[in-house]
C-alpha positions as CSV (number, residue, x, y, z in Angstrom):
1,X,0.0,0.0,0.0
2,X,1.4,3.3,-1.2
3,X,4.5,1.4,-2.2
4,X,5.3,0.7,1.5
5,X,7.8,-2.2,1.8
6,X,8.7,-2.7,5.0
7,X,12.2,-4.4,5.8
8,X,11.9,-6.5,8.6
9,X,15.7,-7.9,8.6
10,X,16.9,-4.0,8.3
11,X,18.1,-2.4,12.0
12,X,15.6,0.4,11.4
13,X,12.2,-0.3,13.1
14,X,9.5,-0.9,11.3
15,X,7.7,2.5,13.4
16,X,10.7,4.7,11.1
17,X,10.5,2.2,8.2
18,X,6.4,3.2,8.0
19,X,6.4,6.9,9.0
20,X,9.3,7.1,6.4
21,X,7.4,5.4,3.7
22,X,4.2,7.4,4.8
23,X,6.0,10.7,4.6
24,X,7.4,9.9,1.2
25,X,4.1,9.1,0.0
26,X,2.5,12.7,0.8
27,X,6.1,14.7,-0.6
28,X,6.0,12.5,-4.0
29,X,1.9,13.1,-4.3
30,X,1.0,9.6,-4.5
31,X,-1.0,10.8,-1.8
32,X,-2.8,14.2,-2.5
33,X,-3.9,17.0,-0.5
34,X,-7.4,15.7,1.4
35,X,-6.6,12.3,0.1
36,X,-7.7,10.1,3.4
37,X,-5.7,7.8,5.1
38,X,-7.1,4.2,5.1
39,X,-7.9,3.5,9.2
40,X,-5.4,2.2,10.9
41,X,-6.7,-1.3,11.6
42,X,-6.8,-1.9,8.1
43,X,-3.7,-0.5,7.2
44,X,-2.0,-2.4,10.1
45,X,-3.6,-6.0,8.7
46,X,-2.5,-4.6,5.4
47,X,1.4,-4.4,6.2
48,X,1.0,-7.1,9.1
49,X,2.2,-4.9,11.7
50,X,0.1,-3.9,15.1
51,X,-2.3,-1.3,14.9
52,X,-0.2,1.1,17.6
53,X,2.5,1.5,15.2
54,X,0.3,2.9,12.6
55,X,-1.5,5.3,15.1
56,X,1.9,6.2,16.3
57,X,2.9,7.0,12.8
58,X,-0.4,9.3,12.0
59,X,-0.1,11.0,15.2
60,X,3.5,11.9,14.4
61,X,3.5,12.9,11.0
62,X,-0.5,14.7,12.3
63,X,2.5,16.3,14.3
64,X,4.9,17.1,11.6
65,X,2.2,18.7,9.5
66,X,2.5,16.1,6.9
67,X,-1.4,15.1,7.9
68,X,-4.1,16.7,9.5
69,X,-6.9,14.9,11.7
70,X,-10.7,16.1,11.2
71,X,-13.1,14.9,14.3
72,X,-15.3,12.1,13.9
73,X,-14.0,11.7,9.9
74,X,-10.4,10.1,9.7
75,X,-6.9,11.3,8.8
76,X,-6.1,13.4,5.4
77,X,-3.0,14.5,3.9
78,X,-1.9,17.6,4.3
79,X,-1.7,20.2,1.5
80,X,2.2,21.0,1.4
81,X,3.2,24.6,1.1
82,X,4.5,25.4,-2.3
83,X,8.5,25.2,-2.1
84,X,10.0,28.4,-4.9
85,X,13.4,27.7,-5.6
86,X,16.1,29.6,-4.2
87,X,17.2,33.0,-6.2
88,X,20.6,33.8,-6.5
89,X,21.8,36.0,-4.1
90,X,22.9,39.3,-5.3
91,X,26.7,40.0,-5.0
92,X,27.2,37.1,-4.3
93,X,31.1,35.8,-4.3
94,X,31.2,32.8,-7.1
95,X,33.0,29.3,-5.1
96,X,36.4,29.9,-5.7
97,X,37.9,27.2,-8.0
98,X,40.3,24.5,-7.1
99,X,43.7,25.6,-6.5
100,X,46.8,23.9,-7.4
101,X,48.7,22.2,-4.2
102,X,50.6,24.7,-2.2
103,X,54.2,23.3,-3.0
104,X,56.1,26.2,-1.2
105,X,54.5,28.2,1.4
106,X,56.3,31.7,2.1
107,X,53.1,32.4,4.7
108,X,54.2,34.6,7.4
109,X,53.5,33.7,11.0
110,X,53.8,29.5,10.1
111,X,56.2,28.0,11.9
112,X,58.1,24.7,10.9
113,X,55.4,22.2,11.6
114,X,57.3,19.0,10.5
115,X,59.7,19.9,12.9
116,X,57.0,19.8,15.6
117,X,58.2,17.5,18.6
118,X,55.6,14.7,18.3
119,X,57.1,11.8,20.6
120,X,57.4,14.3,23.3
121,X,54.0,16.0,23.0
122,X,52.5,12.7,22.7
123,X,53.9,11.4,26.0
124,X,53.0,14.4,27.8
125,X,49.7,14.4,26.8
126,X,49.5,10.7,27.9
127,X,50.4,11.4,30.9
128,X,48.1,14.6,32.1
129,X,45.4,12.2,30.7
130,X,46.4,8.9,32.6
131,X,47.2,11.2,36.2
132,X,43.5,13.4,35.9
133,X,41.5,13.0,38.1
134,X,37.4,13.0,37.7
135,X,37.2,16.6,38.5
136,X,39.7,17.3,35.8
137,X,37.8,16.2,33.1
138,X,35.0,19.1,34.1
139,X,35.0,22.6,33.2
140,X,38.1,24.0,34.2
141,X,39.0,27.1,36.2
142,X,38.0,30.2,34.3
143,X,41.6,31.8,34.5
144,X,42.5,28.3,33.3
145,X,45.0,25.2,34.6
146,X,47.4,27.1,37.8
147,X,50.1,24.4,36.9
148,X,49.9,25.6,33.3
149,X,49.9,29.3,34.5
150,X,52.9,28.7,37.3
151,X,54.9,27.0,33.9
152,X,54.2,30.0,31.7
153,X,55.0,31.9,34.4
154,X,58.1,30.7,34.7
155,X,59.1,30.7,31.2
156,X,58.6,34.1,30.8
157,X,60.5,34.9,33.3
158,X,63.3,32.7,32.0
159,X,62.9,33.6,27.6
160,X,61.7,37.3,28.4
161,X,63.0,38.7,31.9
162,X,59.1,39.4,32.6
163,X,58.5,38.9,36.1
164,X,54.4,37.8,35.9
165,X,52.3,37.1,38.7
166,X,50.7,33.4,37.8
167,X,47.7,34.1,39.6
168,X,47.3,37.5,36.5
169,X,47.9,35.0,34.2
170,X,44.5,34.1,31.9
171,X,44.9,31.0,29.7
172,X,43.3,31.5,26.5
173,X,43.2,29.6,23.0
174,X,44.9,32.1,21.3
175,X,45.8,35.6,21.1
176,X,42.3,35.6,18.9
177,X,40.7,34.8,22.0
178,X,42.4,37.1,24.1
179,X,41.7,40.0,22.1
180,X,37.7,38.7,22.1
181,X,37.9,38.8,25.9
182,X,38.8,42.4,26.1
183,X,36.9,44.0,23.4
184,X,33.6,41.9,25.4
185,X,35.3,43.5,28.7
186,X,36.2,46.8,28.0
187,X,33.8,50.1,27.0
188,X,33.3,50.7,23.4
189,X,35.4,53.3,22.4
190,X,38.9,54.1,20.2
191,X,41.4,51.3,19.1
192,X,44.9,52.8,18.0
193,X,46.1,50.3,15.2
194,X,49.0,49.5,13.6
195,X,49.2,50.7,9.7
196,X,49.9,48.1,8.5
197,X,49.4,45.2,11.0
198,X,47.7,42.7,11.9
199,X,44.2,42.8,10.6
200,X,42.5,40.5,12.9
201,X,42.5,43.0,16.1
202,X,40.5,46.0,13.7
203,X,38.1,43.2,13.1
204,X,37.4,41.9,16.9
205,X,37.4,45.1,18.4
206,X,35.4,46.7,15.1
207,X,33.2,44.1,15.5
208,X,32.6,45.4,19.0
209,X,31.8,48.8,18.3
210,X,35.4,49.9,18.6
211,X,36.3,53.0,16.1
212,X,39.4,51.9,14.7
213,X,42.1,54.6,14.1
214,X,45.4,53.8,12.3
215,X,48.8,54.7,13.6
216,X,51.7,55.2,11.1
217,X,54.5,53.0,10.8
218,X,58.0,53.6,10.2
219,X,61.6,52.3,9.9
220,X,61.3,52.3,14.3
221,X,57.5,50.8,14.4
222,X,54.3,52.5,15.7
223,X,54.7,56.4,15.5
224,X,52.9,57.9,18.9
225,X,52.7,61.2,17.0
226,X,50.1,63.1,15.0
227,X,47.7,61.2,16.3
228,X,45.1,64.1,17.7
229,X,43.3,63.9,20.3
230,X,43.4,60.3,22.8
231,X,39.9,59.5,24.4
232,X,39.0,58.3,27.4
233,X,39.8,54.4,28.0
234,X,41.6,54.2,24.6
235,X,43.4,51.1,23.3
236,X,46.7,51.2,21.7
237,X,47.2,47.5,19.8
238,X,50.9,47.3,19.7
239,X,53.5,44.9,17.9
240,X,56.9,46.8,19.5
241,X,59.1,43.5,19.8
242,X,58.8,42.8,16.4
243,X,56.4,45.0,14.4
244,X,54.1,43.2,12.1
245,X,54.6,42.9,9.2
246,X,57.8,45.5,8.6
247,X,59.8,44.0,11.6
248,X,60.7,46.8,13.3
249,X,62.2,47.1,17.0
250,X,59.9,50.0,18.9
251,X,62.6,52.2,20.4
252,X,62.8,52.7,23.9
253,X,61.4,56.8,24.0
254,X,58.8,55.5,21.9
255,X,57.3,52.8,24.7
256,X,57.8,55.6,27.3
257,X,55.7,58.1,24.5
258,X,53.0,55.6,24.7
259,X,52.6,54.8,28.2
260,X,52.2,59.2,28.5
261,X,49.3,58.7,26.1
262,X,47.3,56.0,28.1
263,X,48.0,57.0,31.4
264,X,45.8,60.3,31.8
265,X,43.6,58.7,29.5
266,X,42.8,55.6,31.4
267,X,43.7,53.2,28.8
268,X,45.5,50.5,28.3
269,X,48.2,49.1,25.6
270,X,47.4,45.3,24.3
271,X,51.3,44.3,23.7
272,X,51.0,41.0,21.6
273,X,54.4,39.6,21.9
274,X,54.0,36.7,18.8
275,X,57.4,35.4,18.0
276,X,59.8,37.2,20.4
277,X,61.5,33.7,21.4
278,X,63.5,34.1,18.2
279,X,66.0,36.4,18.3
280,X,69.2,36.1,16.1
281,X,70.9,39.3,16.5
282,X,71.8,40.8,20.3
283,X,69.9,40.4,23.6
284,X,66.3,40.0,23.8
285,X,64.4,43.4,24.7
286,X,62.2,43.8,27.4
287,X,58.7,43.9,26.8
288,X,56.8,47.0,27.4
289,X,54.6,45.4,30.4
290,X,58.0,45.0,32.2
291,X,57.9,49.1,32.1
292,X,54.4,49.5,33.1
293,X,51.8,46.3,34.6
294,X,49.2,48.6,35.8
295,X,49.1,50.5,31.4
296,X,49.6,47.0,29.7
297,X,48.0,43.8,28.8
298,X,50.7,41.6,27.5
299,X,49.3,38.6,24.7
300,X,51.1,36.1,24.2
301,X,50.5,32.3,22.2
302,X,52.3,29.2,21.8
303,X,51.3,29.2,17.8
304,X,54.4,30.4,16.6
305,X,57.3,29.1,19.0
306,X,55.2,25.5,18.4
307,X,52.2,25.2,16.2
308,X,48.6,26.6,15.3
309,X,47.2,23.4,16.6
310,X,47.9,23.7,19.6
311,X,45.6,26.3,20.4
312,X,46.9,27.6,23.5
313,X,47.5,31.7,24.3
314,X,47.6,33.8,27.1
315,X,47.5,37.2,28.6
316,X,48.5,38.9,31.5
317,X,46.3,41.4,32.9
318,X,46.2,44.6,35.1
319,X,45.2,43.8,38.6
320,X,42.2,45.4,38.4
321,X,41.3,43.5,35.2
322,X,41.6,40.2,36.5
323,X,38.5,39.5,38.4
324,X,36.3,41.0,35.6
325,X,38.0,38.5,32.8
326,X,37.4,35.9,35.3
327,X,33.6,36.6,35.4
328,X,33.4,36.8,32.0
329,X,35.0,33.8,31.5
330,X,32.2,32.2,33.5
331,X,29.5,33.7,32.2
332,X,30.3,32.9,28.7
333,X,31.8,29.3,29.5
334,X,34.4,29.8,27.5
335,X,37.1,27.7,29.2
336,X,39.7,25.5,27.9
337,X,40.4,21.8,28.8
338,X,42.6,21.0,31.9
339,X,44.2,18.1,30.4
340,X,45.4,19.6,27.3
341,X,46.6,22.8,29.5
342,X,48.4,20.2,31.8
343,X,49.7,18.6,28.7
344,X,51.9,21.6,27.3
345,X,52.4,22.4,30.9
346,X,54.2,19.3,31.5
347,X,55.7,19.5,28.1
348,X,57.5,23.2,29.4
349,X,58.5,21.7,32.8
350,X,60.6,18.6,31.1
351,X,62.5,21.5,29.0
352,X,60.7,19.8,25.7
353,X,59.6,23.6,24.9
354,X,63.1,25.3,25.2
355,X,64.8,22.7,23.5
356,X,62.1,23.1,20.2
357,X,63.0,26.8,20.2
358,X,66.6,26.6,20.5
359,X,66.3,23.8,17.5
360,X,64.2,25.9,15.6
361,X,66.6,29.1,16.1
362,X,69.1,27.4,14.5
363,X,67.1,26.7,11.5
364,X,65.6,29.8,10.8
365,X,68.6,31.4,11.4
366,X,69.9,29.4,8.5
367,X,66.8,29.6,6.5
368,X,67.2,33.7,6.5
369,X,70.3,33.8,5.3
370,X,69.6,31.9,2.4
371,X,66.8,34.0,1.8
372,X,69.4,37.2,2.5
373,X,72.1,35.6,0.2
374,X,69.1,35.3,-2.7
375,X,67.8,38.3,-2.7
376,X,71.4,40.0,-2.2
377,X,72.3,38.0,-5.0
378,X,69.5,38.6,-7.7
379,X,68.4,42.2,-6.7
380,X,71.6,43.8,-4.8
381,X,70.7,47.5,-4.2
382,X,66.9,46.9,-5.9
383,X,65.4,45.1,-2.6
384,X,65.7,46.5,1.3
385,X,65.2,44.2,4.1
386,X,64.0,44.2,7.6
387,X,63.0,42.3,10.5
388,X,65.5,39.9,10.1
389,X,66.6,39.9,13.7
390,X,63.6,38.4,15.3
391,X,60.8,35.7,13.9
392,X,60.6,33.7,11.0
393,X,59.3,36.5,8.0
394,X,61.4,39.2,6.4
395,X,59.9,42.4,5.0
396,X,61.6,42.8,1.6
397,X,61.0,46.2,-0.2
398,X,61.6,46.0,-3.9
399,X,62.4,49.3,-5.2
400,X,60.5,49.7,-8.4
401,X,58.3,47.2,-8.8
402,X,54.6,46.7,-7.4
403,X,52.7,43.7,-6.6
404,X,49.8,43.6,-7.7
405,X,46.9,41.0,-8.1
406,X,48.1,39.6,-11.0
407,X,51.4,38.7,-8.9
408,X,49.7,37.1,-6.5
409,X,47.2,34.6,-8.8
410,X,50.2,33.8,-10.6
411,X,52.2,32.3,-7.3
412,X,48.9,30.7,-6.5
413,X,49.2,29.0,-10.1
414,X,52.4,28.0,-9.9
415,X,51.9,26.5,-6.3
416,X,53.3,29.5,-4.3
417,X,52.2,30.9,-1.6
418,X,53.4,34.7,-0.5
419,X,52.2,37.9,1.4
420,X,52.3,41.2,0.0
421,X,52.3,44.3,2.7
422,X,48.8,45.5,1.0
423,X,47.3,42.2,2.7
424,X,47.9,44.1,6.1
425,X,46.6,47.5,5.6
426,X,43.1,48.7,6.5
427,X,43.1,50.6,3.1
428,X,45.1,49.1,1.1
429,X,47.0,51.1,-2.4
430,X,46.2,49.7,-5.7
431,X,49.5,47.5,-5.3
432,X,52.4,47.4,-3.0
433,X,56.3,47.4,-3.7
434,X,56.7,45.1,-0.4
435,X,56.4,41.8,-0.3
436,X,56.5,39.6,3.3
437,X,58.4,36.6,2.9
438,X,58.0,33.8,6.0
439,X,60.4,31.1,6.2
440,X,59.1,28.8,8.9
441,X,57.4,26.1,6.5
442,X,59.5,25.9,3.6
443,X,61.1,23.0,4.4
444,X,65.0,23.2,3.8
445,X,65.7,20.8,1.1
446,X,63.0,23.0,-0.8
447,X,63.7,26.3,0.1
448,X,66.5,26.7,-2.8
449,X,63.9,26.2,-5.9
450,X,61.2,27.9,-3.7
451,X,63.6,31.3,-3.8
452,X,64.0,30.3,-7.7
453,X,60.7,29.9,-8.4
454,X,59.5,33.3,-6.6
455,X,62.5,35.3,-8.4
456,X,60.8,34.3,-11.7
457,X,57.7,34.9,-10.6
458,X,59.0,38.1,-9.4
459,X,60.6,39.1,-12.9
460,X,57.7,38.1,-14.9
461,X,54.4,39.4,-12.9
462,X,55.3,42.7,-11.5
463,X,54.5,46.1,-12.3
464,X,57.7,48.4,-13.1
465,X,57.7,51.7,-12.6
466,X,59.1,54.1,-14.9
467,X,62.0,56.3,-13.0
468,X,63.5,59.0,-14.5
469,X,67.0,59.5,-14.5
C-alpha cells in the first residue's frame, strides 16, 4: 500500500520504516492534498504490523504537519506549502575554484610544523590524561590550569626577563581569543592600530563597536605622534618587539611616549608579543609590560614558537582586570580543557619547549640567510630588508616594482604561496612594492627552488615603474 515495503531484517524499526514510507508518500503526491488515510486497523492487517504502530505514525507525522486529523471523519494528507526555488543571491562571491597544491608556502607567522616535537608532545599528553582526576575532566577554572599558569610563568621569566604574577595570568586559546575577551570586557570606544598590521584586532574590536584609528609605521615601528586627540579608556594595539609585518624594533622613547598617552587617558596598551622567542641578533628586549603592569596587557601564544594546533594563548592582565575577565569567563563558559593545559604544561616543565625553540633558532637562522644571500644576490641594491633579527618573516622592499593582483594569482598558479604588505593594511593602495616573505614552513631541502621559483615569478608578474634619471 502506497508502495510501503517494509524491511523486517533492516536495523531500522518498522515505526521509522512506516512513518518514512508514509512521509514519502505525501512529498512525491501519491497521496494528495485531502486524500484520506485508510484506518489504521486496516492499514496495520495490510502491512502485518500492530495497529499502535500505525497510530503512532499518523499522530506523528498529524505532528509534523504532513497530515491533519478532522473529528469524527479520519486522517487526510496535508496540502504542502509550495517550495520556490532559491534565487541567486545578489553580489554574491562565485566558489572559488580548485587551486593547485601549495608546493612552497612563504606564509608569514607558520612555523616549521614538520619539525614539531611529536614523541614528546605525545607522552605528555599521555600522561596529564592517565594522572587526571574526575574533576579534571569538568569545566576548568575560568583563568584556566594554575600548573599551566605557574609553567608560563616561569618561562617568561626565564625567555623574556618578565617577572608575571601566575595568579594574573588568563589562559586563552589564542591571542584571537584574548583579544575577544577584552573587546567583550572593556567600554566601546577608540582602538589605535597599527598601519599596516595585523588585521585581525581591527576586526574583533570593530566588531565590537570599537572606532578603529590607524597609527603610522616607520623604519622604528608605531609612531605615537600626530595622532590628535586620545579618548577616554583608549586602546593602543601594539607589535613593538617585532612589528608586524615590517619587523621593526619599537625604540625605547617611543614605549615611554606611549605609556604618557594611556595613562591620563585611562587606557590600556594590548602588547602582543608573537614570536619574540627568536632572536638572532643581540639580547632580547624587554617587553613594554615590564615598564608599566598597571598600562599593559601583555598577549602572548604558543602558535608560533610551536604550532597553530595547539591552540593555547595567554595574557596577563592589570590587577584590576583580573576579576572582571574571570567573570566573564564564566558567564560565557568559555574555558579550555585542563588536560590539554596540563599537557603543554608538562611538556615546558621537562624542557621539551626550550629545547624546540633553541632547534628551531638554529634553523631559521639558516633559512634567513639563504633568503638574505638570494635576494642579495639577484636584486643587490633593488630590494631592502627588515625584521631579520627576530621571527621567522622578512619584509623585503623592492624598489621599483609593485605587486599587484596579478602577482599574487600567478604564485597561486604556480603552487606559491606569499604575502604582500597590502594584505595588512586597512586601506590598502592599488599595489604594493613590499612583499612579506615567512620562512618557517619551507622545508629546507626545498627552500633553494622555492627562492628560484619566486625570483621568476618576481621578474615576470610585476609592475615596473618608470624612473626618470
Amino acid at each position: 500500500m502506497f508502495g510501503i515495503v517494509l524491511d523486517r531484517a533492516s536495523r531500522r524499526s518498522l515505526a521509522l520504516q512506516l512513518a518514512d514510507g508514509l512521509r514519502q508518500a505525501v512529498v512525491a503526491g501519491e497521496l494528495a492534498p485531502g486524500a484520506r488515510l485508510p484506518p489504521s486497523r486496516l492499514l496495520a492487517a495490510e502491512l502485518g504490523i500492530s495497529r499502535r504502530l500505525v497510530t503512532d505514525a499518523y499522530e506523528q507525522l498529524t505532528g509534523e504537519g504532513y497530515f491533519e486529523t478532522r473529528a469524527g471523519h479520519g486522517t487526510y494528507a496535508a496540502a504542502l506549502p509550495v517550495r520556490t526555488p532559491h534565487a541567486s543571491v545578489s553580489g554574491a562571491a562565485p566558489l572559488r575554484p580548485h587551486r593547485p597544491t601549495i608546493r612552497f608556502d612563504f606564509t608569514p607567522g607558520i612555523p616549521d610544523l614538520a619539525s614539531f616535537p611529536r614523541q614528546a608532545w605525545r607522552r605528555a599528553a599521555d600522561d596529564a590524561l592517565s594522572l587526571a582526576l574526575a574533576a579534571d575532566l569538568s569545566y576548568g577554572p575560568a583563568l584556566g590550569d594554575a600548573r599551566l599558569r605557574q609553567a608560563i610563568s616561569d618561562y617568561l621569566y626565564r625567555f623574556r626577563g618578565l617577572a608575571a604574577d601566575p595568579e594574573q595570568i588568563c589562559i586563552t586559546s589564542g591571542t584571537s581569543h584574548s583579544l575577544s575577551l577584552l573587546s567583550r570586557l572593556l567600554p566601546a570606544t577608540t582602538l589605535f592600530c597599527e598601519e599596516p598590521g595585523l588585521t585581525f584586532a581591527r576586526d574583533v574590536f570593530g566588531s565590537a563597536g570599537f572606532r578603529c584609528r590607524p597609527m603610522h609605521v616607520d623604519d622604528a615601528g608605531a609612531l605615537p605622534s600626530g595622532l590628535g586627540e586620545v579618548p577616554r579608556g583608549a586602546l593602543f594595539y601594539l607589535t613593538p618587539s617585532h612589528q608586524f609585518p615590517t619587523g621593526a624594533l619599537l625604540p625605547l622613547k617611543r614605549r615611554v611616549k606611549f605609556l604618557e598617552l594611556v595613562a591620563p587617558a585611562e587606557g590600556l596598551v594590548l602588547e602582543d608579543d608573537y614570536d619574540s622567542e627568536f632572536r638572532f641578533r643581540g639580547s632580547p628586549v624587554p617587553p613594554l609590560a615590564s615598564l608599566d603592569a598597571e598600562r599593559v596587557v601583555y598577549l602572548g601564544t604558543f602558535s608560533k614558537c610551536l604550532a597553530p594546533f595547539v591552540r593555547v594563548g595567554y595574557l596577563i592582565a592589570p590587577p584590576h582586570l583580573v576579576g572582571p575577565i574571570a567573570d566573564l569567563v564564566r558567564r560565557t563558559n568559555l574555558r579550555g580543557s585542563v588536560p590539554h593545559q596540563r599537557t603543554l604544561a608538562r611538556f615546558i616543565e621537562e624542557g621539551h619547549l626550550e629545547r624546540h625553540i633553541f632547534a628551531m633558532k638554529r634553523r631559521y637562522r639558516a633559512r634567513l640567510e639563504a633568503v638574505l644571500d638570494f635576494l642579495g644576490t639577484r636584486y643587490g641594491d633593488e630590494v631592502r630588508t627588515s625584521g631579520g633579527e627576530t621571527g621567522f618573516h622578512l619584509h623585503a622592499r623592492f624598489g621599483g616594482r609593485r605587486f599587484g593582483p596579478f602577482f599574487t594569482d600567478a604564485c597561486s598558479a604556480e603552487g606559491l604561496r606569499i604575502s604582500t604588505e597590502d594584505e595588512f593594511r586597512a586601506e590598502p593602495p592599488h599595489a604594493s612594492d613590499a612583499l612579506v616573505i615567512g620562512y618557517g614552513n619551507v622545508a629546507d631541502e626545498k627552500l633553494d627552488e622555492g627562492l628560484e621559483l619566486l625570483g621568476a615569478l618576481v621578474e615576470r608578474n610585476t609592475d615596473r615603474e618608470i624612473r626618470s634619471p
